[in-house]
C-alpha angles and dihedrals in degrees: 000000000000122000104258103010126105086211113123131189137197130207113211118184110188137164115275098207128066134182131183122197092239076217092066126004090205090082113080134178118197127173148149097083102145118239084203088235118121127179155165128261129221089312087301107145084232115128113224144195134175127243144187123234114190125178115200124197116204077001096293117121109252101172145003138207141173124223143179122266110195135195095355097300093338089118153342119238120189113240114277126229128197111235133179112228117205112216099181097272125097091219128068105011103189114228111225126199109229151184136217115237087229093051088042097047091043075047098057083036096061094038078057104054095043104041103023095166100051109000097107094053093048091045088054092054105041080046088055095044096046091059088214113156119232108230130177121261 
């Protein structure tokens, strides 16, 4: 607001995909709402910034999740997570980036829906290239 002024504004950050279950319309995906955090990737030139993906059930939220958004809309990546790994020895546990099967699979889902030609493929290969494990929930 400006000294002196009576003008107001409003900032308003919101998702910029939406996707309704055609079986019940209740069921709604939205995403693409900015965390404001980028960030670099395993030394990868991506560029990368965090969303936020909600689904919301009767219009209520239900659940949230962050994902990746990589190389301005390329691809979408599912959150990492650092992760020791024992391999028997007391001395040198190696630390694995990985991924949870639920992030992975909403991951593969919203380069679908957004890119429904050649979104698998690209999400193959940005999954490949990223040398995230896939890990159960």
């Amino acid at each position: 607001m400006d000294a002196g002024t009576d003008e107001h504004w409003v900032k308003v950050d919101s998702h910029t995909h939406l996707a309704v279950y055609r079986a019940n319309v209740g069921l709604r995906l939205a995403w693409g709402l900015k965390t404001g955090e980028r960030m670099s990737f395993d030394g990868r030139p991506w560029e990368v910034t965090g969303l936020l993906a909600d689904a919301f059930w009767q219009g209520a939220l239900v659940a949230r999740w962050w994902v990746l958004h990589v190389d301005e809309g390329a691809c979408y990546l599912p959150q990492p997570f650092t992760e020791i790994v024992s391999t028997g020895q007391a001395i040198g546990q190696p630390i694995m980036d990985t991924a949870k099967a639920s992030g992975v699979n909403l991951a593969r889902l919203l380069q679908r829906l957004v890119r429904p030609g050649a979104g698998a493929a690209e999400f193959e290969r940005y999954w490949n290239e990223s040398r995230l494990t896939e890990v159960p929930d």
